[in-house]
C-alpha positions as CSV (number, residue, x, y, z in Angstrom):
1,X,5.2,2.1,57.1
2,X,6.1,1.7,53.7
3,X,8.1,-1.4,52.9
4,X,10.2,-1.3,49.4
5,X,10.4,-4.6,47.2
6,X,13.5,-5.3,45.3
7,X,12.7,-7.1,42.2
8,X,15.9,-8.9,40.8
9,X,16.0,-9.6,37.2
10,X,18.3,-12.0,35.7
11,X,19.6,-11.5,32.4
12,X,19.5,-14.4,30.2
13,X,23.1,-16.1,29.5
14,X,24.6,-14.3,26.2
15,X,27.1,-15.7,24.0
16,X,28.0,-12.4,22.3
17,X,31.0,-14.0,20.3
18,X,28.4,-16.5,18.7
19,X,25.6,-13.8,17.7
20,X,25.0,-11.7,14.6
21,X,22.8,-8.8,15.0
22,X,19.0,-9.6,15.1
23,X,16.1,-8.2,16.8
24,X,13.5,-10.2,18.8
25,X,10.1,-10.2,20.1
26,X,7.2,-12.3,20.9
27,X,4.7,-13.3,18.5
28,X,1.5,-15.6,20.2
29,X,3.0,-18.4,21.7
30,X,6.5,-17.9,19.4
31,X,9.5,-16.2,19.5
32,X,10.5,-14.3,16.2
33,X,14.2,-13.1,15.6
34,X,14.3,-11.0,12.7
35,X,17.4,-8.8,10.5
36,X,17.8,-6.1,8.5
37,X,18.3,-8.1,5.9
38,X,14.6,-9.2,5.8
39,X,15.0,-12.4,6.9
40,X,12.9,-14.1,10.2
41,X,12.7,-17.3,11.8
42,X,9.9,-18.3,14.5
43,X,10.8,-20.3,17.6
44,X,10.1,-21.0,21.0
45,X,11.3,-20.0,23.8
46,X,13.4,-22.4,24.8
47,X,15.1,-22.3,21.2
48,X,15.4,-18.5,21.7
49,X,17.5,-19.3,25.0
50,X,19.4,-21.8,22.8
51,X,20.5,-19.2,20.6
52,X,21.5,-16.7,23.3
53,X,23.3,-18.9,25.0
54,X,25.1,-20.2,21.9
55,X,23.7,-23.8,22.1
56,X,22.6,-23.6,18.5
57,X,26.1,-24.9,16.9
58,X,26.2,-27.8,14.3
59,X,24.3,-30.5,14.5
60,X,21.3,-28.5,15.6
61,X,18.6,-28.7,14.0
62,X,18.3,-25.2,13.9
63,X,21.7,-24.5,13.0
64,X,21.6,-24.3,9.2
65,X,18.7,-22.0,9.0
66,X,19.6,-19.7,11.5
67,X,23.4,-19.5,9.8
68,X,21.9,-19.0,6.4
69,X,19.5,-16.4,7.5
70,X,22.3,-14.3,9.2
71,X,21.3,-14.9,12.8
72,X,24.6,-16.7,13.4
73,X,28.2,-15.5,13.8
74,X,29.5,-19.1,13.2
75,X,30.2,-19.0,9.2
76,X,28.4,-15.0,9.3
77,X,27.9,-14.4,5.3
78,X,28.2,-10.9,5.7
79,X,28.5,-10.1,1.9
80,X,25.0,-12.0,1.2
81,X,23.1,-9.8,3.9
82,X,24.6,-6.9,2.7
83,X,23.1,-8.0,-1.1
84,X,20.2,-8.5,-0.3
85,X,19.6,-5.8,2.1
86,X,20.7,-3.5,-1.2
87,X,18.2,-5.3,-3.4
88,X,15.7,-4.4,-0.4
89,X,16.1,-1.0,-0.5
90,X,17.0,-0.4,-3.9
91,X,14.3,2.1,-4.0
92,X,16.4,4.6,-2.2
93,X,17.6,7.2,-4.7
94,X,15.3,5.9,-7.7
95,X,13.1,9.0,-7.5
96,X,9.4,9.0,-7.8
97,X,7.9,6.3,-9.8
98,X,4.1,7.4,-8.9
99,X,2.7,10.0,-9.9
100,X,-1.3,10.9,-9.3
101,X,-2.4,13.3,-11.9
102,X,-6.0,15.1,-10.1
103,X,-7.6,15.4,-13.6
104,X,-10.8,17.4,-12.0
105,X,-11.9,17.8,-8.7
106,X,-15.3,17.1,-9.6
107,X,-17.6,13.9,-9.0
108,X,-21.3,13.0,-9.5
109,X,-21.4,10.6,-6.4
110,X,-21.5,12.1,-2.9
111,X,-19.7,9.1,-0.8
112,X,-19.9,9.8,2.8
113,X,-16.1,8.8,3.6
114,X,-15.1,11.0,0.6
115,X,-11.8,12.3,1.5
116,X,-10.7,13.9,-2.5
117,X,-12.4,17.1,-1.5
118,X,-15.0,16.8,-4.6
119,X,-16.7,19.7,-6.1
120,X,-20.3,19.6,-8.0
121,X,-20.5,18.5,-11.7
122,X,-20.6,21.9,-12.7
123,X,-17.7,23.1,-11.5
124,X,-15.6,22.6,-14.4
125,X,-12.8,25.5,-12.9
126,X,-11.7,22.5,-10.8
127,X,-10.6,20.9,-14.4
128,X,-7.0,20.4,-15.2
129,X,-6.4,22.3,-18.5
130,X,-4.0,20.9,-21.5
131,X,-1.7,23.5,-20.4
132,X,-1.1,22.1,-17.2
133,X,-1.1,18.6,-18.3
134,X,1.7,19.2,-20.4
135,X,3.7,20.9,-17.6
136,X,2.9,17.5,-15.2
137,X,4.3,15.1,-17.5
138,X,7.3,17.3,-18.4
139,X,7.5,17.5,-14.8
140,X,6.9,13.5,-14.2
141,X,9.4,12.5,-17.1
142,X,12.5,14.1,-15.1
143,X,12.3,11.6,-12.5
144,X,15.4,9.3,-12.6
145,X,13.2,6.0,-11.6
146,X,13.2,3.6,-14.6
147,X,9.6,3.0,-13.7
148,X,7.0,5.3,-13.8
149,X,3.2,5.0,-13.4
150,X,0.9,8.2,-14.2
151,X,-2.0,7.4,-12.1
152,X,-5.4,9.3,-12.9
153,X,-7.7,10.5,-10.0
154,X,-10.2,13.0,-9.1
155,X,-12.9,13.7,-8.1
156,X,-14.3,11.1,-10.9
157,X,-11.5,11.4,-13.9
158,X,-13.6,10.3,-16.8
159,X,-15.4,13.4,-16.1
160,X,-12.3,15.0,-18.0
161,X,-11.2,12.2,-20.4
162,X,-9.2,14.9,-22.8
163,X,-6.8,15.4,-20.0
164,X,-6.5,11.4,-20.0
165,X,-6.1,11.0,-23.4
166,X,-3.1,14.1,-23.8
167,X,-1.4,12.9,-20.5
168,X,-1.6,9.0,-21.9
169,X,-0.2,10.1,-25.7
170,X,2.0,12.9,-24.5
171,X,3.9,10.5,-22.2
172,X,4.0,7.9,-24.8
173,X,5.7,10.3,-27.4
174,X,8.3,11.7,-24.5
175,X,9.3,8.0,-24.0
176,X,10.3,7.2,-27.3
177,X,13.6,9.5,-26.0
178,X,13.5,8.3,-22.3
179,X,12.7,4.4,-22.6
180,X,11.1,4.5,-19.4
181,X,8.9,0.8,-17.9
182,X,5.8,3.4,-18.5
183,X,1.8,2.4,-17.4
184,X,-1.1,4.1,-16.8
185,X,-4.0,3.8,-14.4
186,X,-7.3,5.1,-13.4
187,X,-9.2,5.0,-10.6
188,X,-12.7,5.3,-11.2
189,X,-16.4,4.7,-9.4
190,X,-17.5,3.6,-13.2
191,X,-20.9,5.6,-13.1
192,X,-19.7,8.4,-15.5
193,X,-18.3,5.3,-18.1
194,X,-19.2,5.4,-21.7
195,X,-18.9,2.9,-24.4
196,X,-16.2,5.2,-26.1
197,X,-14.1,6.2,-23.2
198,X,-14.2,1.9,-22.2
199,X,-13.1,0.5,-25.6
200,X,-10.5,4.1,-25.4
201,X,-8.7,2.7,-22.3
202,X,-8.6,-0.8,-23.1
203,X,-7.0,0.1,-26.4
204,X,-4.8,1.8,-25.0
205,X,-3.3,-0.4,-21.8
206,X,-4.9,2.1,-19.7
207,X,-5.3,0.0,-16.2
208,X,-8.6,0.5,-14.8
209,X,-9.4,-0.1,-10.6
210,X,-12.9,0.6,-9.7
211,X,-14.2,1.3,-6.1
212,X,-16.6,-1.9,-5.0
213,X,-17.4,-1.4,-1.1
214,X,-19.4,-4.7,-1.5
215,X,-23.1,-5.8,-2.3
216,X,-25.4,-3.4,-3.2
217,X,-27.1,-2.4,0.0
218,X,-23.6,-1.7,1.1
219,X,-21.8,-0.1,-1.8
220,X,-25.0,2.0,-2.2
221,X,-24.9,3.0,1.3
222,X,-21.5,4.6,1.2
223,X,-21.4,5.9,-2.2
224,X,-24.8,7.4,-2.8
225,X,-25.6,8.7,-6.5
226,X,-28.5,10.1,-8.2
227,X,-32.0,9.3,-6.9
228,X,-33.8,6.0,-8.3
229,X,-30.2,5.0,-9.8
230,X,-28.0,2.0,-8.2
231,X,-24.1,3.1,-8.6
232,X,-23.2,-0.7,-7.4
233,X,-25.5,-2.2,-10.6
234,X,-23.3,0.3,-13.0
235,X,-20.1,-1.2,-11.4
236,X,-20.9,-4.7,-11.6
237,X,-21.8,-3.5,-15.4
238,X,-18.7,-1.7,-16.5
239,X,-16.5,-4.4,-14.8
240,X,-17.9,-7.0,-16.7
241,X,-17.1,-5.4,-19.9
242,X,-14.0,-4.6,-19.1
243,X,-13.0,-7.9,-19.0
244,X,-15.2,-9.1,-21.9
245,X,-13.5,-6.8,-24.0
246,X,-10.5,-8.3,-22.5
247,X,-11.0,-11.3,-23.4
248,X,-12.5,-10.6,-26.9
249,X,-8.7,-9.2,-27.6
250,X,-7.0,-12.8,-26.6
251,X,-4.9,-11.1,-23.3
252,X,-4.1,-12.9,-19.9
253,X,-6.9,-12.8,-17.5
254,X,-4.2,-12.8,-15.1
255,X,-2.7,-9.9,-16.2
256,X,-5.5,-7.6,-18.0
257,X,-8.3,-7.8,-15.8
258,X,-9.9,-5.0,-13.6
259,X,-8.9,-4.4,-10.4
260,X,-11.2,-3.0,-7.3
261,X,-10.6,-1.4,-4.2
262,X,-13.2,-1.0,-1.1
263,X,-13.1,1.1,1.7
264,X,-14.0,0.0,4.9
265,X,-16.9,1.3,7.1
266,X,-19.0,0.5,10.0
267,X,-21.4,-1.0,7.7
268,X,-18.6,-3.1,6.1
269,X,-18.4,-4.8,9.7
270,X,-22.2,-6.7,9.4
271,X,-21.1,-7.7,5.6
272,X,-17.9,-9.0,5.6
273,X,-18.3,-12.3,4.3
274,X,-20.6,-11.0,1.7
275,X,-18.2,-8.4,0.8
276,X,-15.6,-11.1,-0.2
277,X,-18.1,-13.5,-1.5
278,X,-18.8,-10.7,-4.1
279,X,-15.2,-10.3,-4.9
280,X,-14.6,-13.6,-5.7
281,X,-18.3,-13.7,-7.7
282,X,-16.9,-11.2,-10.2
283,X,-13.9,-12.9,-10.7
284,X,-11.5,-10.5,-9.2
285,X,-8.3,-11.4,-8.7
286,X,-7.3,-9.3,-5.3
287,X,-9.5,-7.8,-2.3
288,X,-7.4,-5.1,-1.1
289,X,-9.2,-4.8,2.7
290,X,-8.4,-1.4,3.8
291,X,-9.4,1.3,6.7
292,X,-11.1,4.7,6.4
293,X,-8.3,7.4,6.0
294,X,-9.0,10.4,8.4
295,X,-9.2,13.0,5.8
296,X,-12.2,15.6,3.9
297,X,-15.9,14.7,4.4
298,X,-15.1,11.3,6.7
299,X,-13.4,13.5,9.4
300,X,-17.1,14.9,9.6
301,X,-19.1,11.7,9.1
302,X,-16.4,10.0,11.7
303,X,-19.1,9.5,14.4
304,X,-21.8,7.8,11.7
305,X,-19.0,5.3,9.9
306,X,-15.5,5.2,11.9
307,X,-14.5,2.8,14.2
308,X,-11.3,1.9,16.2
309,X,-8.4,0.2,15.3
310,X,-9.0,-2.6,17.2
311,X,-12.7,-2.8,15.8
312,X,-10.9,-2.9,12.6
313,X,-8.3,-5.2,12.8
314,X,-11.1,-8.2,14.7
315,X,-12.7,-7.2,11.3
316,X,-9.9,-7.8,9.5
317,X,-8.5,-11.1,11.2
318,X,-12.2,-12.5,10.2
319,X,-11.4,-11.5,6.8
320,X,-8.3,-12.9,6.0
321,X,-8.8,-16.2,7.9
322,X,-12.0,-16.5,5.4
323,X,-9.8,-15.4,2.7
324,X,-7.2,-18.2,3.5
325,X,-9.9,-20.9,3.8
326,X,-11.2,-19.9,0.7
327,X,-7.5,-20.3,-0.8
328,X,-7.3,-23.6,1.2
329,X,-10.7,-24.8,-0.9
330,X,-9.2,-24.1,-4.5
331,X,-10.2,-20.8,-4.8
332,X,-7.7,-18.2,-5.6
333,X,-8.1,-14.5,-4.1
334,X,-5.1,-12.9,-2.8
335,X,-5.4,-10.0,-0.1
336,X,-3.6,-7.2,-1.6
337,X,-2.4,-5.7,2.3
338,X,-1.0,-9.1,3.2
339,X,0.7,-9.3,0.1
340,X,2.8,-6.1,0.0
341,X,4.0,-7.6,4.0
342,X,4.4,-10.9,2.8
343,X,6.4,-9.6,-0.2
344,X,8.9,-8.0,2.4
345,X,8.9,-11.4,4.7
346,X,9.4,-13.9,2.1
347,X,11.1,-12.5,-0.9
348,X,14.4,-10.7,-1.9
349,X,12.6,-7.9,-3.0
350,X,10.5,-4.8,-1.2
351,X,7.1,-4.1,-3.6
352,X,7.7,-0.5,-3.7
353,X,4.4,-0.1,-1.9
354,X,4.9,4.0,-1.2
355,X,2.8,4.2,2.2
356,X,4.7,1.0,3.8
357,X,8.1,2.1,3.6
358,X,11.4,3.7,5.5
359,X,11.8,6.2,4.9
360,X,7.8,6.7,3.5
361,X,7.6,7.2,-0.3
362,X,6.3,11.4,0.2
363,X,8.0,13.0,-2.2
364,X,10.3,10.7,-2.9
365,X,8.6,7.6,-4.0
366,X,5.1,9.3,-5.3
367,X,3.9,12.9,-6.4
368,X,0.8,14.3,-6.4
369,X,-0.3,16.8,-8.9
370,X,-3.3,18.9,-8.2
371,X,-5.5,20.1,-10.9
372,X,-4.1,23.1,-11.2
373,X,-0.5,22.0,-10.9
374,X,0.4,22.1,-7.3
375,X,2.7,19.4,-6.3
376,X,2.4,17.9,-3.2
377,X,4.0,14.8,-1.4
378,X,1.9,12.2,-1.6
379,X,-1.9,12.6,-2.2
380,X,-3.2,12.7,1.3
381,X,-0.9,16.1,1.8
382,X,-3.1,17.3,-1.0
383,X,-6.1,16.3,1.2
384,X,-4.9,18.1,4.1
385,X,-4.2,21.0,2.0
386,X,-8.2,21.2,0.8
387,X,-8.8,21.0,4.3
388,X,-7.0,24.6,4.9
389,X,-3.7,23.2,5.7
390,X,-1.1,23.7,2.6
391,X,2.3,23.3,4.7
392,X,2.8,19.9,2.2
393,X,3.0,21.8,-0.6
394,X,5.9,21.4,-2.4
395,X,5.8,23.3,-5.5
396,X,4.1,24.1,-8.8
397,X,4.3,22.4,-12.1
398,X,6.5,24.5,-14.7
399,X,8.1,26.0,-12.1
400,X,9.7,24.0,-9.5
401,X,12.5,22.0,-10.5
402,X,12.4,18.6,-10.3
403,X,15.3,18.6,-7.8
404,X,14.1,21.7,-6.1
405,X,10.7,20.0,-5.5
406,X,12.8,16.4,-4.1
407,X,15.1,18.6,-1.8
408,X,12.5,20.4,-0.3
409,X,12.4,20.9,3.5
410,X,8.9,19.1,4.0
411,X,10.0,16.7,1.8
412,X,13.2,16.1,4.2
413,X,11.3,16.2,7.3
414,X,9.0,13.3,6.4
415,X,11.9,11.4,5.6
416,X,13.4,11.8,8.8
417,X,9.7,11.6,10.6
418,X,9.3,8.4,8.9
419,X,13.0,6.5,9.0
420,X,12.2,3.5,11.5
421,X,16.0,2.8,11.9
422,X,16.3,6.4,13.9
423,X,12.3,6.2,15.6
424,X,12.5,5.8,19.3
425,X,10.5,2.3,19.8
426,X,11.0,1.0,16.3
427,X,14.7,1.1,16.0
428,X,14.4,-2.0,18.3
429,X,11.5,-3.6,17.1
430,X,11.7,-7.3,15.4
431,X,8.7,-5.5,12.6
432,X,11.5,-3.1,11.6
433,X,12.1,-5.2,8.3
434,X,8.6,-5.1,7.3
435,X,7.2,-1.7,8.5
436,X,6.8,1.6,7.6
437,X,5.4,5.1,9.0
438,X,2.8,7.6,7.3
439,X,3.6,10.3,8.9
440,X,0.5,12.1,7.2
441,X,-1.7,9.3,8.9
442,X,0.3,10.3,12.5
443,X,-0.1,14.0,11.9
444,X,-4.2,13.7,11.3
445,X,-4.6,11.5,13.8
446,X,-2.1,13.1,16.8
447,X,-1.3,16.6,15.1
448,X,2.5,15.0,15.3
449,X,4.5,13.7,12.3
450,X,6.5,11.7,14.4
451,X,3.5,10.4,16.6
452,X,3.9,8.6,19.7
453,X,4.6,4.9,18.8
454,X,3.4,2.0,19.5
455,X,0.3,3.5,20.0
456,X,0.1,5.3,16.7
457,X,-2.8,3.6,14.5
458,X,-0.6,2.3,11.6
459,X,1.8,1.2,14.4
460,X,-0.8,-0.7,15.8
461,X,-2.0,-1.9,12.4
462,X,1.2,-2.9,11.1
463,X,2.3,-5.0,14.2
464,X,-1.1,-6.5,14.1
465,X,-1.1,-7.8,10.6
466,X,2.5,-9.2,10.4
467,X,1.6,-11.1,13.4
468,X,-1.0,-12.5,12.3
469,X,0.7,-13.3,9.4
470,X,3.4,-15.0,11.2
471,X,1.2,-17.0,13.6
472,X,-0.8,-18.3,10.1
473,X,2.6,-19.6,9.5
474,X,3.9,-20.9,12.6
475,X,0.5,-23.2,12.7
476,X,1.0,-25.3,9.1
477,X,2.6,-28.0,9.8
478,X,2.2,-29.5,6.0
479,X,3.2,-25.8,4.0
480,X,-0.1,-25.1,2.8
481,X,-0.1,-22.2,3.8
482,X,2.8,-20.9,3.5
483,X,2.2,-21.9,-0.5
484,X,-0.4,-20.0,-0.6
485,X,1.4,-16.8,0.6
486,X,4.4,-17.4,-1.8
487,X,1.8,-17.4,-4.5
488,X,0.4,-14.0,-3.1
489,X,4.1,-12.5,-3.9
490,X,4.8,-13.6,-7.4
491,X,4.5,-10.9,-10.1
492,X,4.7,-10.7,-13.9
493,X,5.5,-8.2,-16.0
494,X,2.2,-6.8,-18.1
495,X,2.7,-7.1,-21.6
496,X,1.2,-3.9,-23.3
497,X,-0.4,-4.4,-26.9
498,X,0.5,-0.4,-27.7
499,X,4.3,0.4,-27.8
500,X,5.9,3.4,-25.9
């Protein structure tokens, strides 16, 4: 005999009338209510019930935050949220402000999470000509954003410095017409740096990040380079003149100063501490902690140096609480993932960070220009394309119009695939201000652009990180933390010793 339980839920009293529109959740032993409008403010659960009940009226102690932030219909400044949301997604309609410029697909380092799709030092076909450089930055310069970064990549770029060097100039003389906010950037593993090509970008406001995966053991391990030679001693070299030469010119160490990025790997997990200690060794302003990308050669090596999500994000909470500590103590590091979040929970503004937005920047916040002029939406689609798959392809340099190449289908359908206010399972969820899909990331990982949240690895990563972000906060009773974050947000514009 089969006997049937009926389970009677009781909904929580409601006091419509008295509500604005928020979204909720739980977030460790708080409540967090959050808008569109980028606002959020922790409580527990008995204040939550407050709220729904419409218990929270003047007098409250909770009354004039909660009306300020938008949560409350009582005295509901509509106008203000609507502001601000504006200034939140401002982006919308600016057009791409990054573009990644593949100078040459080759690279003398053979990194076991390599995921450019690198050829062999003599394969110089897999250089971008002049030719084609000229055609990317006529290309580039029709994009309506007011802001535009030419980012160089490869393979190892220096490996092609006259494409560089034309790209840097050629843009410079176009702006004197266009009066564009214009920078440059490289992104280098600094074992193919020269005297000359050093004192060349630093003259020329060319920003330089470096790959550092952490001590030498480590960063050896995962980016392995000629036999007898240690790539992590010619890092630690090139940064350190970098910022000599810096410093020799009179500029802001806080402003002109090279930056790194590391890549995280199973080995990464036994060095944590030492990975950060390093950081803050070489004087490095930001740690930007960040997971292998399922792409090229690491799809392969997955087995050797992947890991779960949840492996990674215990690796991570470990990081950033050391991170904090280290703030805590007078030391001043800021963790470049945590800041593009905190950014969206505790400012007016949105960073503009291209792979944590809705819709996702592909195509319409960031370009990527193969060597050979193919346009794709963001560089991992280029990725996926060396891997046999071109379906991101969007165009070819000298050909496509720009408006041709920002209306393209693919370019629409990862818009749609990555608009969290029309995503089944985020249109509802209180991380909606702060989130945003890749759907590159879900289509590599699930074949599926749209993927099948919350179980999605960015989903996972995303809800994970706020969280923890919010719990930091929730437990600081005196602010210190919370001063700490706010410092992790502020920005200045660069001031560039050449003129556009």
């Amino acid at each position: 005999m089969t006997r049937t339980h009926r389970i009677q839920l009781r909904q929580p009293p409601l006091a419509e009338e008295k509500l604005a529109f928020f979204r909720f959740g739980r977030v460790g032993d708080h409540m967090v209510v959050t808008n569109d409008a980028g606002h959020f403010q922790l409580l527990t659960e008995a204040e939550l019930a407050d709220l729904f009940a419409g218990r929270i009226v003047e007098g409250h102690n909770l009354y004039e935050p909660l009306r300020d932030k938008g949560f409350l219909g009582d005295n509901l400044d509509l106008e203000a949220l609507v502001e601000r949301l504006r200034q939140k997604k401002r982006y919308l309609g600016q057009g791409p402000h990054l573009h990644i410029v593949i100078c040459t697909l080759r690279c003398n380092q053979s990194c076991s999470y390599c995921h450019a799709s690198r050829t062999g030092m003599d394969r110089r076909d897999t250089d971008m000509s002049l030719e084609t450089a000229k055609k990317v930055v006529d290309h580039a310069m029709q994009s309506p954003s007011p802001y535009l970064n030419f980012e160089f990549q490869g393979g190892e770029p220096t490996v092609n410095m006259p494409v560089v060097r034309f790209i840097v100039e050629y843009s410079r003389e176009k702006n004197r017409y266009e009066n564009k906010d214009l920078e440059h950037s490289l992104v280098s593993n600094l074992t193919h740096m020269t005297e000359e090509t050093a004192n060349w970008l630093v003259d020329n406001d060319v920003l330089v990040c470096a790959s550092l995966d952490g001590p030498e053991e480590l960063h050896n391990a995962n980016r392995s380079w000629k036999s007898g030679q240690s790539a992590y001693q010619q890092v630690r070299k090139w940064i350190d003149y970098f910022n000599q030469r810096y410093a020799d010119q009179g500029r802001d160490p806080e402003q002109w100063h090279v930056d790194a990025l590391m890549t995280t790997s199973r080995k990464t997990f036994d060095h944590w501490q030492e990975v950060i200690d390093l950081y803050v060794e070489l004087g490095l302003h930001t740690i930007h902690l960040r997971p292998l990308s399922p792409y090229g050669f690491a799809v392969d090596t997955w087995n050797q140096i992947g890991y779960s999500t949840d492996e990674y994000l215990g690796f991570y909470q470990q990081a950033l609480d050391y991170i904090i500590d280290l703030n805590l103590k007078g030391t001043q590091l800021v963790e470049g993932t945590a800041a593009v979040f905190l950014m969206k929970m505790l400012t007016p503004d949105d960073p503009n960070f291209v792979d944590i937005l809705s819709p996702c920047g592909a195509g319409t916040g960031q370009v990527a220009y193969n060597y050979d002029g193919q346009l794709f939406t963001c560089d991992e689609a280029r990725m996926v394309a060396a891997m046999g798959n071109d379906m991101f392809e969007i165009g070819q340099a000298g050909t496509t119009s720009f408006s041709a190449m920002t209306e393209h289908p693919t370019v629409r359908s990862l818009a749609v695939a990555s608009l969290l206010d029309s995503l089944p399972g985020c249109e509802s969820c209180w991380n909606l201000p702060f989130c945003g899909v890749c759907p590159m990331h879900n289509y590599m990982t699930s074949g599926d652009l749209f993927g099948q949240r919350p179980n999605t690895p960015k989903c996972k990563e995303h809800m994970a990180i706020v969280s923890l972000l919010l719990e930091r906060l929730a437990d600081d009773p005196e602010g210190r933390i919370e001063t700490i974050f706010k410092r992790w947000t502020l920005t200045r514009p660069r001031e560039p010793r050449t003129s556009c």
